[in-house]
C-alpha positions in Angstrom: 125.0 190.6 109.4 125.0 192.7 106.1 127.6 195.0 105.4 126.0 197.7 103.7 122.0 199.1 103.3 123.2 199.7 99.7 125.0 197.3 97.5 128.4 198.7 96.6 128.5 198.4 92.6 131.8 197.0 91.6 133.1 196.7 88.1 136.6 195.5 86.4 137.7 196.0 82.7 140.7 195.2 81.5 143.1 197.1 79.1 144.3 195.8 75.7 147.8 196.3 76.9 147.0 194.7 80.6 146.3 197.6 82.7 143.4 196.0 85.2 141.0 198.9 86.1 138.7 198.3 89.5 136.0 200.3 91.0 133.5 200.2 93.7 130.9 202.8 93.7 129.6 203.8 97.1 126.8 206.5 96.2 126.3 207.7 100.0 130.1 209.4 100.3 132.0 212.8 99.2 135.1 211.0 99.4 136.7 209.2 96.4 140.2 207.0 96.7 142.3 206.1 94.1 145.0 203.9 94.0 147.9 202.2 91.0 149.3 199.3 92.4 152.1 197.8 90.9 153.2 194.4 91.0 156.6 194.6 92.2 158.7 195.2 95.6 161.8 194.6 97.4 161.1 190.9 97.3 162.0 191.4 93.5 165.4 193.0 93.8 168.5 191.7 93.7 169.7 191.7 97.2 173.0 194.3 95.9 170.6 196.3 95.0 168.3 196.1 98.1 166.1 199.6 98.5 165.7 200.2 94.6 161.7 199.8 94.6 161.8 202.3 97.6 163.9 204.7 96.3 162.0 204.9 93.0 158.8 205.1 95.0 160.5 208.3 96.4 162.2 209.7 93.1 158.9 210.1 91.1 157.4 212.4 93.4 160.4 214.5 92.5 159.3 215.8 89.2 157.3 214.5 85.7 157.3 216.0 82.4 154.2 217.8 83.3 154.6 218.9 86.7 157.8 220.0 88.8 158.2 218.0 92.8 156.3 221.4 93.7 153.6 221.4 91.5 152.5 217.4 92.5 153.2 218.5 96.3 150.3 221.0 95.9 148.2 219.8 93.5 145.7 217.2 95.9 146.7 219.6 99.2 145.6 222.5 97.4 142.0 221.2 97.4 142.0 219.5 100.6 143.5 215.5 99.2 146.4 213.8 99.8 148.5 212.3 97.6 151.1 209.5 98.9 152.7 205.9 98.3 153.7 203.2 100.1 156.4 200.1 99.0 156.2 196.6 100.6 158.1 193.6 99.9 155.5 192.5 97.3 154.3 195.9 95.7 154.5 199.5 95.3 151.2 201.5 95.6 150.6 205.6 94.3 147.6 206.8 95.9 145.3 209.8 96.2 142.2 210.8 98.4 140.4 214.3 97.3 136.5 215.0 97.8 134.7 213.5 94.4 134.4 216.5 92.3 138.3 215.8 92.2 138.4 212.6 91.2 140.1 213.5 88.0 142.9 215.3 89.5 143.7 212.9 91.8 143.8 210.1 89.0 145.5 212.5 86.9 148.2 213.2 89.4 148.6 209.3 90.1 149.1 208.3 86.9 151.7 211.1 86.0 153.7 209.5 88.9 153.4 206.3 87.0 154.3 207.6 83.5 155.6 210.6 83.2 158.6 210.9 86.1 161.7 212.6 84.9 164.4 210.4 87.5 166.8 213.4 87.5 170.3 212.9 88.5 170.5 215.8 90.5 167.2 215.1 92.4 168.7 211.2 92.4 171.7 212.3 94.4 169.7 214.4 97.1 166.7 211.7 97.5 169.7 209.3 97.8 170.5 211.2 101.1 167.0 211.9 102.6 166.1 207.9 102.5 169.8 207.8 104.3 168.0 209.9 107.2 164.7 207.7 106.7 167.1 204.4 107.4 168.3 206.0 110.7 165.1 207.4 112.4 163.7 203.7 111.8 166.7 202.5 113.6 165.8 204.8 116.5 162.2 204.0 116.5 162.9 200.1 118.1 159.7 199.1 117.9 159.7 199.3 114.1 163.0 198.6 113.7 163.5 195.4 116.0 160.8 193.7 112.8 162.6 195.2 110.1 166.0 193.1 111.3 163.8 190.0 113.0 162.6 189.3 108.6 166.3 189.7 107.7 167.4 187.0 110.3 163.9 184.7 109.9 164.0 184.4 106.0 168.2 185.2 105.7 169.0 184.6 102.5 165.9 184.6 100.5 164.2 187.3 99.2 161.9 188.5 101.8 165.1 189.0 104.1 165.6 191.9 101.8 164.8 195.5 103.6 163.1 197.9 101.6 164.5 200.7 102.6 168.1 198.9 101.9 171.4 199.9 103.7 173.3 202.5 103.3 176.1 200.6 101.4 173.0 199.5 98.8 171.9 202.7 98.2 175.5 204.0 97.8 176.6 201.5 95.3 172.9 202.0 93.1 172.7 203.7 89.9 170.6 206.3 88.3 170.9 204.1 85.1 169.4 201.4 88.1 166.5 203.2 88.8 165.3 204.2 84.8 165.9 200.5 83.8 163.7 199.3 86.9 160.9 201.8 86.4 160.6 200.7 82.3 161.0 197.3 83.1 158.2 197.0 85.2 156.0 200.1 85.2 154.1 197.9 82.6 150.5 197.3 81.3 150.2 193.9 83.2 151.7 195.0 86.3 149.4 197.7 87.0 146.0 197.8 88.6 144.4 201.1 89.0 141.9 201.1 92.2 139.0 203.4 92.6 136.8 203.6 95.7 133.9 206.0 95.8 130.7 208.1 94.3 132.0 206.8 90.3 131.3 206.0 87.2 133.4 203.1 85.8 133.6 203.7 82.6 134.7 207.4 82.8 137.5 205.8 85.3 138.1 203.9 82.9 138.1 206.5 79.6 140.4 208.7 81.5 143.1 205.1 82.2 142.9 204.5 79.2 144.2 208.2 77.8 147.0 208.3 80.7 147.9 204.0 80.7 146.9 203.0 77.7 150.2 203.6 75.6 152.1 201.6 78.8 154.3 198.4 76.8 152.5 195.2 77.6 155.5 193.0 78.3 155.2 191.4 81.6 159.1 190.0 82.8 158.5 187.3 85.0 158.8 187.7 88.6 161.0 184.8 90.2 159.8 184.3 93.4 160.3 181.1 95.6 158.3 180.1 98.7 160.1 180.6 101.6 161.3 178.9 104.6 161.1 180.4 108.4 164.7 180.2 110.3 164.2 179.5 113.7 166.4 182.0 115.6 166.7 183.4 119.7 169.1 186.0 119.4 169.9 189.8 121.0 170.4 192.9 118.9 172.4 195.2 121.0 171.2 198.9 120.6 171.0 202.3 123.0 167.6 202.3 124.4 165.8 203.2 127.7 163.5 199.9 127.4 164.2 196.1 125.8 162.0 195.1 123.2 160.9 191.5 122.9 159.3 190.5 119.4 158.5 186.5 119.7 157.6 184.8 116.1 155.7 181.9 114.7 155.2 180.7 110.7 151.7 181.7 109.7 149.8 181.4 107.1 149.6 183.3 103.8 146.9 185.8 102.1 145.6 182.8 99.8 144.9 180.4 103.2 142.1 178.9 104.0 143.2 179.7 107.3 143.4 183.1 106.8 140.2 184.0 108.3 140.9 181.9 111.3 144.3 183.7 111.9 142.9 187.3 112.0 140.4 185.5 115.1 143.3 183.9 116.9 145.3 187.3 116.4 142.5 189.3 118.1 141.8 186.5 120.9 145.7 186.6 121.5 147.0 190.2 121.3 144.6 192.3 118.9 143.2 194.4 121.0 142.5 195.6 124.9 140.7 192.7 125.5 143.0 190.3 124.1 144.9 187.7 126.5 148.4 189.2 126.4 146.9 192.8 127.0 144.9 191.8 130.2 147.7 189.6 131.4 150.8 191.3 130.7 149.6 195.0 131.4 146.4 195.0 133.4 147.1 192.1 135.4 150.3 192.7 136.1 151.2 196.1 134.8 154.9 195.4 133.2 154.4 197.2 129.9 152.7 200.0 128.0 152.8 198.6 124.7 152.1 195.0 123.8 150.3 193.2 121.0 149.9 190.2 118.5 150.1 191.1 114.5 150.1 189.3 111.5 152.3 189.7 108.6 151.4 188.2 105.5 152.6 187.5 102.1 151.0 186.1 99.0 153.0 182.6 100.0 153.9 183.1 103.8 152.9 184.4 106.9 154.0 185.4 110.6 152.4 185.5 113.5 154.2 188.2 115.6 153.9 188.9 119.6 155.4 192.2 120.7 156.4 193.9 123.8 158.4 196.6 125.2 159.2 196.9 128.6 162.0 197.7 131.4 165.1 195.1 131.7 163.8 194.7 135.1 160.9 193.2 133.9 162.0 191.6 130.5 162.5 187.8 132.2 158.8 187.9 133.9 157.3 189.3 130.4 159.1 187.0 128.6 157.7 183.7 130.8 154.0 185.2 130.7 154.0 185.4 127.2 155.0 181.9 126.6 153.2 180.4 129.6 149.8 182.6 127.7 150.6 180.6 124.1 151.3 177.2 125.9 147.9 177.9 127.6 146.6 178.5 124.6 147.7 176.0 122.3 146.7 173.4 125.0 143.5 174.3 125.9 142.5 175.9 122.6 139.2 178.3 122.5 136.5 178.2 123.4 132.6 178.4 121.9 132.1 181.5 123.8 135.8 183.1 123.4 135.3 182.2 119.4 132.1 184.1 119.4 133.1 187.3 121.3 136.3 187.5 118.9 134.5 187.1 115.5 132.5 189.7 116.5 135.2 191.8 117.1 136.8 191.3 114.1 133.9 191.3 111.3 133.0 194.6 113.3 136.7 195.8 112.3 135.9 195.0 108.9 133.3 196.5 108.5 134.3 199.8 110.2 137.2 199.8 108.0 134.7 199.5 104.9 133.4 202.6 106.0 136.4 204.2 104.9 137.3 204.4 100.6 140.6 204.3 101.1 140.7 201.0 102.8 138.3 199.9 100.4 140.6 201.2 97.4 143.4 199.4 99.0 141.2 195.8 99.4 140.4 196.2 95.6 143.6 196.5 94.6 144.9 193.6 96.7 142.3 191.2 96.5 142.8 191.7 92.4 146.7 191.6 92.8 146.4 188.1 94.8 143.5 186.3 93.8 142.6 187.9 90.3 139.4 188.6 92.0 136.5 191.0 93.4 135.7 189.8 97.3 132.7 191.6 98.6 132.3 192.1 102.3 129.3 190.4 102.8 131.0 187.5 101.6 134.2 187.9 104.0 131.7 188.0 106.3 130.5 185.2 105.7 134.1 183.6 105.9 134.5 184.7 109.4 131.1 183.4 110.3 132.1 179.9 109.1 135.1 180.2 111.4 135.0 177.1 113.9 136.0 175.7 116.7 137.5 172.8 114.6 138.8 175.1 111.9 140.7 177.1 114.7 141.9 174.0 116.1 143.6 172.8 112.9 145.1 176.6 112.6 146.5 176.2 115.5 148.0 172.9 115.1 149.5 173.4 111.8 151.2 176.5 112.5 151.5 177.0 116.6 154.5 174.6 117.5 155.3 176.4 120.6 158.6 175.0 121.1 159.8 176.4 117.4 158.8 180.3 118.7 162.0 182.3 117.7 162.4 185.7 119.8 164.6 188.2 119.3 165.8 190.9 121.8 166.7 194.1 121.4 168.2 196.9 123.7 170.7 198.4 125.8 171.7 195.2 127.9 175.3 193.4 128.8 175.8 190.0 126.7 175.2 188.4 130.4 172.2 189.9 130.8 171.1 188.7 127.2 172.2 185.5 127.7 170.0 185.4 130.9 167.2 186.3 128.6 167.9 184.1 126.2 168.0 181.2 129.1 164.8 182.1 130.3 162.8 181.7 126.7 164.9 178.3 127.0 167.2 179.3 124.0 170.5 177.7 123.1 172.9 180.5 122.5 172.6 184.6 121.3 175.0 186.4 119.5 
């Protein structure tokens, strides 16, 4: 199964001061994505300070020395682009999308953000108080919110736990002083990769780094991570809502895996899609929820495996035993030759899809060169799936699937009894 009619061109130079510049030229689109990633994220904060990554995300966008808040606002919307950023707990990513004629705007425009911002005290205070209101719509959205607190319990007092969006008593007690010394400290030459997806030419992506990230100070402070370990919990979140969520976790494995491939399989087989078991069981079959799904959430070191479902307290106990009677099913019969087949398909057909699309693929450079220091073409993760076995699922699913470890935490408006009942019914030992 090839990938492509064309062979993507892809092409890596590296700055003198450590700025790592990637591209992949696809000749046969209009659309060109660009992306700085930068090696650091909440993971990388001091707990006190939890939310500083995220709130510096937010405060460049409000002004550089060449262009005011309104000015980058308008700048890729004005020709039809969009310019945004995202922070996770292991990096912080500036991205545009614009037709190709604009490629230069867009990378121009990124790599103000990453240079040039001004961090005003003024604009500090009032950004200071829209992430406030960003930290309570997630709280009323459950569905997001019940995974956001289900990391803090899992990894408690490690650095993952950390919420990148913070609290509102972090963000209170931070700094502007806080945010200045954590943008020079590691807006740096050997944190940064600049992604490029698209109709280009690398070395006039390159030229133009070069002029914009070329001055960045190549010191590189080292980032003090340790691997960590996965808390079994079973415990009840008590908050206003008209359904109970259920979100029932097991250690995965991480980005650099060998099993990494056979966890996006078992993901799809289990709750990926409307085909998957939970789907056809727990909606079609019996018709208990709207919403519920498998996902995986992965770290350079870790990994989750993650079931979710939101449903009515009526139905929460009977969810609740087909989801574990589903995995116990699962891990004891395992898959088989046929299932394997149908759900490899599925996913190398995702893949591929989402190669079809340049941001996606700006995003895959960027984090295949932050992890393994390397280009992975999809033919070649293609090829990964394909190799996907039986056997290899079999050992997946014995090294990380010990069914009587699942933690679960629920989350809605229920009575401590009728928690507790929950709680009983997963065949917990006590909630809070």
């Amino acid at each position: 199964m090839k990938a492509y009619s064309y062979k993507p061109i892809f092409q890596k130079t590296t700055l003198s001061n450590g700025v790592r510049v990637v591209t992949e030229s696809h000749p046969f689109t209009r659309a060109v994505s660009v992306g700085v990633f930068v090696q650091v994220g909440t993971r990388d904060e001091p707990e006190s300070k939890a939310g500083l990554t995220h709130f510096l995300e937010h405060l460049v966008f409000k002004g550089t020395r060449k262009r005011s808040s309104y000015e980058l606002a308008k700048a890729l919307d004005a020709v039809g682009g969009e310019l945004n950023a995202y922070t996770t707990r292991e990096f912080t990513c500036f991205h545009a999308t614009s037709l190709k004629e604009h490629l230069p705007l867009g990378l121009d425009v990124v790599m103000d953000l990453v240079t040039g911002a001004t961090l005003g005290l003024d604009d500090f205070k009032k950004e200071r108080e829209v992430i406030v209101q960003e930290i309570q719509m997630c709280k009323d959205n459950l569905e997001e919110y019940i995974l956001d607190v289900y990391l803090e319990k899992v990894f408690a007092g490690q650095d993952l736990a950390i919420p990148i969006l913070g609290t509102e008593e972090s963000l209170a007690a931070l700094k502007r002083s806080d945010l200045v010394r954590h943008y020079q400290a590691n807006f740096t030459g050997p944190r940064i990769i600049v992604s490029v997806a698209g109709p280009v030419e690398h070395d006039q992506v390159t030229e133009m780094v070069e002029r914009s990230l070329g001055r960045l100070k190549s010191r590189n402070r080292t980032l003090k991570r340790k691997v960590p370990r996965v808390r079994h919990i079973e415990e009840f979140i008590p908050r206003p809502s008209e359904q109970v969520h259920l979100l029932v976790g097991l250690p995965s494995c991480s980005y650099k895996s060998k099993f990494r491939f056979e966890s996006y399989v078992v993901n799809d087989l289990l709750g990926g899609g409307v085909t998957s078991r939970l789907y056809q069981k727990i909606r079609e079959d019996k018709g208990l929820v709207y919403s519920v799904y498998s996902y995986l959430q992965s770290f350079v070191d870790s990994g989750l495996f993650l079931t979710y479902a939101g449903t009515a307290a009526k139905n929460a106990a009977q969810v609740l035993k087909i989801m574990k009677a589903e995995l116990h099913k699962f891990v004891d019969q395992g898959v088989k030759a046929s299932d394997l087949a149908t759900f490899k398909t599925q996913v190398k057909g995702q893949i591929l899809l989402g190669a079809e699309d340049m941001e996606n693929r700006m995003n895959s450079l960027g984090i295949n060169e932050m992890v393994f220091g390397q280009y992975r073409p999809i033919d070649e993760v293609i090829q990964d799936i394909d190799e996907v076995s039986v056997r290899s699922t079999r050992d997946y699913v014995r090294k990380y699937f010990n069914i009587d470890e699942m933690s679960l935490m629920i989350m809605g408006d229920l009575q401590p009894a009728e928690a507790l009942k929950l709680l009983n019914v997963w065949g917990g030992k006590s909630g809070n």
